[in-house]
N, C-alpha and C positions, 0 to 999 in steps of 0.2 A: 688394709688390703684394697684392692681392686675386685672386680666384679667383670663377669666375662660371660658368654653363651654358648653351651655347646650344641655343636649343630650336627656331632654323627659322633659313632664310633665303631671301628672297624679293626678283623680279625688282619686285613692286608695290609699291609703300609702301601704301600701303592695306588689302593683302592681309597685310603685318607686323604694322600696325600693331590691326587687328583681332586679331590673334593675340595679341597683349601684353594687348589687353584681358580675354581669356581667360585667358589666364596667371595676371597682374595678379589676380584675384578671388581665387584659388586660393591664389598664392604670394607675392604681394603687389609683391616689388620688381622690377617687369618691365618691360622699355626696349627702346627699336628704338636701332639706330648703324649709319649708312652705313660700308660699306667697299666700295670700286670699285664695281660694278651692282649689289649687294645691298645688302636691309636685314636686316641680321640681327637675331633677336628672342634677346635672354639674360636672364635671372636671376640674381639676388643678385648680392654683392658679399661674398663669403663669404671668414672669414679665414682659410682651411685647407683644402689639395685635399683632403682627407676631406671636409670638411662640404659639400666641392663635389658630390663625388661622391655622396654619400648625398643629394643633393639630385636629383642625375640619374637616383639611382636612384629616384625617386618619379614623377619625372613620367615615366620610361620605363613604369611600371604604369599609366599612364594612353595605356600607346602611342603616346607621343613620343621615339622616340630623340635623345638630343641629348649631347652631348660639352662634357666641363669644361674652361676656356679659363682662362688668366692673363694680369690688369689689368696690367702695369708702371707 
């Protein structure tokens, strides 16, 4: 699997998917994915919980808390 970041999740799709566009400009590979009543907004599809995480660690210096998650 690959390895990814999410960086929000949200009851609006709207309110996601503005965020991805955000993101998107910045870090470029940015996507919304329904799960139950959220949209959650992640990044990359990174081949390594390192490069995951050093990735988290970027957009946390932009005061985004967000946690590294694994594709299967």
């Amino acid at each position: 699997g690959t390895f990814t970041v999410q960086a929000g999740a949200f009851v609006n799709q709207a309110n996601a998917t503005r965020f991805r566009d955000r993101l998107s400009r910045t870090f470029g590979d940015a996507y919304v994915i329904k799960f139950r009543d959220f949209y959650r907004v992640r990044l990359g599809h990174l081949g390594t919980e390192d490069d995951a995480e050093a990735l988290r660690r970027r957009i946390q210096k932009l005061g985004i808390e967000g946690f590294v998650t694994r594709n299967d």
